[in-house]
LOLUM-192921 format. One record per residue (C-alpha): residue number from 1; x negated, z, y negated. Coordinates in Angstrom, 1 decimal. Layout:
N
+--------+--------+--------+--------+
! drengu !     c1 !     c3 !     c2 !
+--------+--------+--------+--------+
!    NUM !      X !      Z !      Y !
...
+--------+--------+--------+--------+
REM end
This chain:
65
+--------+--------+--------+--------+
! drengu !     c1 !     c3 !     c2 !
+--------+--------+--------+--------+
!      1 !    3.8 !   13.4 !    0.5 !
!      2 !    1.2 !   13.2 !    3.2 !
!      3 !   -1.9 !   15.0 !    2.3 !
!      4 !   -5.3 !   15.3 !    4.2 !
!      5 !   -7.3 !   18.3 !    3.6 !
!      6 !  -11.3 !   18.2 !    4.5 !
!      7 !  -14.0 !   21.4 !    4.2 !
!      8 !  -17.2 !   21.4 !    3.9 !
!      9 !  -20.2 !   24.0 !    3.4 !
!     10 !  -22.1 !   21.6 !    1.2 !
!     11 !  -21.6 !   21.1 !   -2.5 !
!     12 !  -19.9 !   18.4 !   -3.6 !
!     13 !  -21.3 !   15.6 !   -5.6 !
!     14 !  -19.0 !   12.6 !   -6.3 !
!     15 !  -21.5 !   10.3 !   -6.7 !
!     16 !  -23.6 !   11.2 !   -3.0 !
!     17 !  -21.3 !   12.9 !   -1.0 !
!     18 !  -19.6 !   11.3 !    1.5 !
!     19 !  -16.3 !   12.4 !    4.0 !
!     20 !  -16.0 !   11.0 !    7.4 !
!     21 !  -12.6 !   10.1 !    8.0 !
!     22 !  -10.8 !    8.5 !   11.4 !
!     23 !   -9.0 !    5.1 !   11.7 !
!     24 !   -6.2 !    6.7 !   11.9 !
!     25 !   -6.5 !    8.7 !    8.8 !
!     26 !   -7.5 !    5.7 !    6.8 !
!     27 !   -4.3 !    3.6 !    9.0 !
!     28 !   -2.1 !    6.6 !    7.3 !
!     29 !   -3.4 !    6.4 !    3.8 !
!     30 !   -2.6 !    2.5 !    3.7 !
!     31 !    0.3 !    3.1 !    5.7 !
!     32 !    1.7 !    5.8 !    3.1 !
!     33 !    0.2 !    5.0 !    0.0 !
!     34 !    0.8 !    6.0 !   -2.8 !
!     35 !    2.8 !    9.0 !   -1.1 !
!     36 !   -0.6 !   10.4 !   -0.1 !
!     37 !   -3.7 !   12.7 !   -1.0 !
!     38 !   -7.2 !   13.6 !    0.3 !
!     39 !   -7.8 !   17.2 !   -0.7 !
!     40 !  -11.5 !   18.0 !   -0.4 !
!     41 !  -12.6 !   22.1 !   -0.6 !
!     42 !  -16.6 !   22.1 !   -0.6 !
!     43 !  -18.9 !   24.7 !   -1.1 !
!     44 !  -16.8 !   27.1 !    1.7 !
!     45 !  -18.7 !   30.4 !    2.3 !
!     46 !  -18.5 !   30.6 !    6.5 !
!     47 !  -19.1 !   33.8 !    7.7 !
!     48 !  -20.3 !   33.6 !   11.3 !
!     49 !  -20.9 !   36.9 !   11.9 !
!     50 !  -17.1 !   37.4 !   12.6 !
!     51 !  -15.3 !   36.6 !   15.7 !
!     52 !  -13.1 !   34.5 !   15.0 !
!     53 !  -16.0 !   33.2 !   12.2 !
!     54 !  -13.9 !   33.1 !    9.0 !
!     55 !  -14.2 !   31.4 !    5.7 !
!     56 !  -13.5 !   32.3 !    2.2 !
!     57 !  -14.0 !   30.5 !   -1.2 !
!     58 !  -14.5 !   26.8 !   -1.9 !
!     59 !  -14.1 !   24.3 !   -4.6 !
!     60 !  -11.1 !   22.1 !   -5.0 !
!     61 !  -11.3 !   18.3 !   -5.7 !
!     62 !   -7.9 !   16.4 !   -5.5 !
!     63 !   -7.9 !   12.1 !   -4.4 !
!     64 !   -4.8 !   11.1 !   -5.1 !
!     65 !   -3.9 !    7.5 !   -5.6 !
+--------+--------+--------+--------+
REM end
């Protein structure tokens, strides 16, 4: 299984929301489907006050074909 995780700040809205992905993760999704998944975690709570900033949180969404 080849899986693809993306994080965002913003909250997710399936119907608005868009993810920027590369040619080559889109060449690897056709390449390897069906043995593939996007994970999306939006809504990440980034605290940049820390050095190394660190994150915490997040929702979960699953693509999977």
């Amino acid at each position: 299984m080849y899986v693809e995780v993306m994080g965002t700040t913003t909250t997710w809205a399936s119907s608005r929301s868009e993810i920027i992905v590369t040619k080559k993760e889109v060449d690897l999704r056709l390449r390897e489907y069906p043995n593939n998944m996007l994970l999306i975690v939006s809504q990440i709570v980034l605290d940049r006050s820390a050095t190394p900033p660190s994150a915490s949180g997040g929702e979960l969404r699953v693509i999977h074909p």
